[in-house]
N, C-alpha and C positions, 0 to 999 in steps of 0.2 A: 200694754194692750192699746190697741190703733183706738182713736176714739171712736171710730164707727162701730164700732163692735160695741164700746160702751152702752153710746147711745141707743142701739139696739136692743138691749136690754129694757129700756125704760120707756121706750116706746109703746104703744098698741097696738096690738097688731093694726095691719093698714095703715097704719102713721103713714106723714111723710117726714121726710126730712130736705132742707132745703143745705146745697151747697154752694158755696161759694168761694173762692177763691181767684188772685191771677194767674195768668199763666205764660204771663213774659217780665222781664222787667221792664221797669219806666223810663220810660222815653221823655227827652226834653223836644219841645218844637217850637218856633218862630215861625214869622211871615214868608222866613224865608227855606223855610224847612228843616229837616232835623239836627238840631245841635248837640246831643250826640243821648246815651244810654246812660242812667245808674244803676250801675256793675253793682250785682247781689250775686255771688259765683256761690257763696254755701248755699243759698236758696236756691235758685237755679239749679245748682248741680247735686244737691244730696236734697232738700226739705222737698220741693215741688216733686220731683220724679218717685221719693219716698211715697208720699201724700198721693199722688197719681197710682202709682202700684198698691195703696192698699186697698183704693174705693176699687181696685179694678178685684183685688181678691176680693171682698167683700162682696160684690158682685154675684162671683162666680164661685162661693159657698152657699149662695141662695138667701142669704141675709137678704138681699135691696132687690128691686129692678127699678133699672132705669125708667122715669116716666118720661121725664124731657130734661130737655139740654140746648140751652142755648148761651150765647158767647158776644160780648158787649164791650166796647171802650167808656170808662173811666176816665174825663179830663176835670184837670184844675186847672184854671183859667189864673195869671199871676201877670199884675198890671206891672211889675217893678221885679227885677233880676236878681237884687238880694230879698226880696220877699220869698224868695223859692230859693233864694242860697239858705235863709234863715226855715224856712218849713221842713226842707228837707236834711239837715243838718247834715244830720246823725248817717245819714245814705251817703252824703256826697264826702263823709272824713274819709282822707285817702286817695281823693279823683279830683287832685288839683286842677289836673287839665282839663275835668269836665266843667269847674268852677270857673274857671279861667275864659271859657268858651261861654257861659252864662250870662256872665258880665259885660263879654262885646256882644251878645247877641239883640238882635233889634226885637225891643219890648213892643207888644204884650208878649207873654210866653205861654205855653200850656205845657204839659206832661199828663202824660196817656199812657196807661196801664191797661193790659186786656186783659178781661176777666169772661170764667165760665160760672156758668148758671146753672146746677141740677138739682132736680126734683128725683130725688128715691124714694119709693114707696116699700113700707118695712114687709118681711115675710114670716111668714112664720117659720119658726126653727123645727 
């Protein structure tokens, strides 16, 4: 069961529920601009588009409406280039090259993730 549909259940009527989520992957950046992407291909290609198509059924079985939606960047600000090889570990096993590219890139660094914002308001069933 998608968890909106859970959630829906335990709700009150009129709840809201607040979503959140990204909706790209993260971006590494310098002074000098972008030093390149951490590749997340099962997220991006099966979890997000998943997650996107069930809030959209859900939707459109009368469970939620949309009240608002709004869409924001996400930075961490990283004084020191293994400071963000070591945060992000676990993202970057695999992307030598993006590790590689970290290390000569001119510090400070930041990485930015876009993320959306929505408010759905519960319905009755």
């Amino acid at each position: 069961m998608h968890a909106l549909r859970h959630v829906h259940s335990l709700l009150a009527r009129g709840g809201t529920v607040v979503d959140i989520h990204p909706v790209t992957e993260e971006q590494v950046e310098s002074s000098e601009g972008v030093v390149g992407v951490i590749r997340e291909p099962d997220w991006v290609n099966v979890d997000l588009p998943n997650s996107e198509a069930a809030l959209r059924q859900t939707i459109a079985e009368g469970l939620y409406e949309l009240e608002e939606e709004t869409d924001y960047d996400v930075l961490q600000h990283f004084d020191e280039s293994e400071d963000l090889i070591e945060e992000k570990r676990d993202l970057l096993e695999g992307q030598d090259q993006l590790v590689n590219a970290i290390r000569v890139a001119p510090t400070p660094l930041v990485t930015r993730m876009h993320l959306v914002l929505r408010c759905l308001r519960t319905l009755p069933r």
